[in-house]
N, C-alpha and C positions, 0 to 999 in steps of 0.2 A: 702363586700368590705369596707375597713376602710380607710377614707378620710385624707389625709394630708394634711399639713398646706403648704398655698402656700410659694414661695420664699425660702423653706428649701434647704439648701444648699447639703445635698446627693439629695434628689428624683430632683432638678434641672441637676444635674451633669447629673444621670442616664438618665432622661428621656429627655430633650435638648441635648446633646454630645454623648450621648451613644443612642438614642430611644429608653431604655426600659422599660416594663412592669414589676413595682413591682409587687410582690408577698405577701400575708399575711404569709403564711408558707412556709419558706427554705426547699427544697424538692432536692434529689439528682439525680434523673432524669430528671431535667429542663438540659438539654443540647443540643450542637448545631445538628440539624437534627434530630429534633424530629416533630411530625407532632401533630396538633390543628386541631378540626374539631371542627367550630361555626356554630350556626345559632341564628335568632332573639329569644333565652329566652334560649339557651343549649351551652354551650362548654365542652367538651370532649379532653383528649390526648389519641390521638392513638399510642402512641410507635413511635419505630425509623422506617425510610422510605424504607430503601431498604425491610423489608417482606413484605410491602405492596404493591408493585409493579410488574407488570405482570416477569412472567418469560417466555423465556430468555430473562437477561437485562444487556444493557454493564453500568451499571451504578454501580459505587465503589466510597465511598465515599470521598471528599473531606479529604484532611489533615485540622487537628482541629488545630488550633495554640491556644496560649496563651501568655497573657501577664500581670504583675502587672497593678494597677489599683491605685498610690498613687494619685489622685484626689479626691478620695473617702477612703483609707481606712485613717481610725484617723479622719478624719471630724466628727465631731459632726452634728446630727441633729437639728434641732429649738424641745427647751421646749417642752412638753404636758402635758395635765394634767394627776395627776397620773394613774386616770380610764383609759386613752386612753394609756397610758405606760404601766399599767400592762398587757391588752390586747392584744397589740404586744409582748409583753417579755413573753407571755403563748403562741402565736403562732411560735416565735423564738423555742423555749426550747422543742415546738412539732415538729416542724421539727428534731431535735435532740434526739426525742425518751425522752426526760423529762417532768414527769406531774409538773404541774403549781402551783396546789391547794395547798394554804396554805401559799402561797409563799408574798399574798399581806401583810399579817402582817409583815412580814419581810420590808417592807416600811412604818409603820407604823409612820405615822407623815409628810412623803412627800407629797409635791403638786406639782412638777412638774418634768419630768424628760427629759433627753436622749439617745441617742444610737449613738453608733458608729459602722463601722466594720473593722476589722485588716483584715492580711492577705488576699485581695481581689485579684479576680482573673478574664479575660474576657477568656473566653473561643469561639473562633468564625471561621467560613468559610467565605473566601473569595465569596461573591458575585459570581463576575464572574465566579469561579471555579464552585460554586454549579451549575450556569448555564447550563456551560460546562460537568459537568458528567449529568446532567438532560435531554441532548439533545436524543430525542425518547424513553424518558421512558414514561409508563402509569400507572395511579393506575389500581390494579387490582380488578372489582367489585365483583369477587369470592370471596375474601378473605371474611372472616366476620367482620372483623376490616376496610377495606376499603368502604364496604357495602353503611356508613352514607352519601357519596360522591355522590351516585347514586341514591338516593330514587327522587320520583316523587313527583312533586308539588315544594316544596321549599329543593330543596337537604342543606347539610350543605358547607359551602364556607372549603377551605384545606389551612391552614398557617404550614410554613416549620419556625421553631427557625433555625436559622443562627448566634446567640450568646446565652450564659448565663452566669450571672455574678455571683460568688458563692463568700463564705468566710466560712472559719471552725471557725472564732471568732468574738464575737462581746461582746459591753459593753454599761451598762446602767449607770446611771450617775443621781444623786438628782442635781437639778438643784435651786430646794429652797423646803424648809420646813417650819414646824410653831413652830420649834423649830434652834435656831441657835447651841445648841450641837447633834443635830439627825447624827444618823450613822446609817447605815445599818447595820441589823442582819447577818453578812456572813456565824458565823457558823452553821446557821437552813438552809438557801440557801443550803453549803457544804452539811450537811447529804441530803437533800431533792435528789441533782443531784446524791452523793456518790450511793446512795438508787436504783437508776435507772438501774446502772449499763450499762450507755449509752455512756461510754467513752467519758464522758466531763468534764474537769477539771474545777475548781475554782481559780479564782485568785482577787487580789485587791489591790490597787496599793494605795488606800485611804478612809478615815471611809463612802465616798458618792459616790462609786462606784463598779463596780464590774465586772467580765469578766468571759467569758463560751467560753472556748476553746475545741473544737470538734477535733473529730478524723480524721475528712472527712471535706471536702469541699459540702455545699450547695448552690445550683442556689435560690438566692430570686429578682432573676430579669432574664428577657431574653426580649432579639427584634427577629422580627418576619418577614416573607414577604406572599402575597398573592400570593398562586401558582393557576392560572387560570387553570382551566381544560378544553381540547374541547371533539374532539369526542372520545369513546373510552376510556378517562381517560386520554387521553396525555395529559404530563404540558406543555402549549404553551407559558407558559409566569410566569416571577415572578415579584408582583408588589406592591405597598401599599396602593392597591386599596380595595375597599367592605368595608361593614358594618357591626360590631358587636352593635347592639344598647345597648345588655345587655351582658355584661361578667360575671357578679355575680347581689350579691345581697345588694343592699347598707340597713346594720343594720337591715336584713332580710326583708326587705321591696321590694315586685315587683316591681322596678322604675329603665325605661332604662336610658341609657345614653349614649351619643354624642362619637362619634369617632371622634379623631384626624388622619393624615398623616403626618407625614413628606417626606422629599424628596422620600425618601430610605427606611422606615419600615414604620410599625404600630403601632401608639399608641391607646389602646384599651381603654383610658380614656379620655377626655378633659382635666380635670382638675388631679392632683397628687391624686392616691389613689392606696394600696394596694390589687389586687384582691385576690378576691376565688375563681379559678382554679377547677373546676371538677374531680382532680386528681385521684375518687373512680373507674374511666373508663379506665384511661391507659392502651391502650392495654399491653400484655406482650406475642404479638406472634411474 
């Protein structure tokens, strides 16, 4: 988990207005009705919700709306130093199928930078609607992906995503150097992504910045709700209830951390930080 700096003007928007949960890596299956199975040191995604529930079920998904998100895109981040910049701009570039390595000379001389993202998008179900298709469904403990719901002793608690917030662009920005003629190296960047063959373009609009436009839109944020399970696996209730102590791993270190609620979602951090998601478990049945 990689900590952000308080008062930054995206991760406030996201996580105050929107409730959600940054992500360290842009991933294209963060989207809405997907199912999160935590417990206290493990979180896991299980893929999207209807395989996982008994059959026969009158349950059909929610229409997914969308809508631009000009609060956030073009906003600037708050500064970082360049170590904690390069490290986001290698987990951006991995979500996009682009290796990183090599990439920090290309900054050679920077000490601080930022990020922006264009093109942002919410992606979300209406609350009550999910509700409404949820009424007498159960997960099904058959399944082997529903499985982790039912084990004995401390089963894992079930969050349903109800939004994700994606963008196919984003840019990074020298913010100050120890040089006042420092530019970025763009054409070693260029070959670097050309190289990848990840379908992402290069662009730059000036000598201290630069931009990665993707092909595809990725979720590096999503909110969440607690779907209560009773007997049987039926969802009785969705709420923004329970405790994840531990969602990842802050700078590889075993050290939990505090759950926030809001009204209406989950915040899986207290404080602003970008997690690392379990994404090697996604189910795919």
């Amino acid at each position: 988990m990689i900590e952000l700096c308080r008062h930054d003007p995206v991760a406030d928007t996201l996580r105050n207005v929107f409730h959600a949960n940054i992500v360290e890596i842009p991933e294209a299956r963060i989207q809405p009705l997907i199912v999160v199975a935590a417990s206290q040191d493990r979180t896991s995604f299980r893929g999207a919700i209807l395989p996982l529930l008994k059959k026969p079920t009158s349950f059909a998904p929610p229409q997914i709306m969308q809508s631009q998100m000009p609060a956030v895109a073009g906003t600037k981040t708050r500064a970082v130093s360049i170590d904690l910049g390069l490290e986001i701009l290698g987990n951006f570039l991995r979500g996009f199928g682009v290796p990183s390595a090599g990439l920090s000379t290309c900054f050679q001389g920077a000490t601080a930078v930022s990020f922006s993202f264009n093109d942002v998008i919410r992606f979300f179900v209406d609350i009550g609607e999910l509700g409404e298709h949820l009424i007498g469904s159960a997960l099904n403990s058959d399944n082997p992906a529903a499985a982790i719901f039912f084990e004995s002793g401390d089963p894992y608690s079930c969050y349903i995503l109800d939004s994700s917030i994606s963008s196919s662009d984003f840019t990074i920005a020298v913010e100050k150097s120890q040089d006042s003629n420092f530019k970025i190296d763009v054409p070693t960047i260029s070959q670097v992504v050309s190289a990848a063959n990840a379908g992402v373009q290069v662009a730059t609009s000036s000598s201290v910045s630069v931009s990665f436009q993707g092909n595809r839109h990725l979720g590096f944020a999503f909110s969440c709700l607690l779907a209560n399970l009773g007997d049987s696996g039926k969802i009785t209730s969705l709420e923004p209830g329970g405790e994840i102590p531990q969602f990842g791993l802050v700078h590889g270190m075993n050290v939990p951390h505090i759950v926030s609620h809001t009204p209406d979602h989950v915040l899986l951090t207290k404080t602003p930080a970008m997690l690392t998601a379990d994404f090697s478990e996604f189910a795919s049945v």
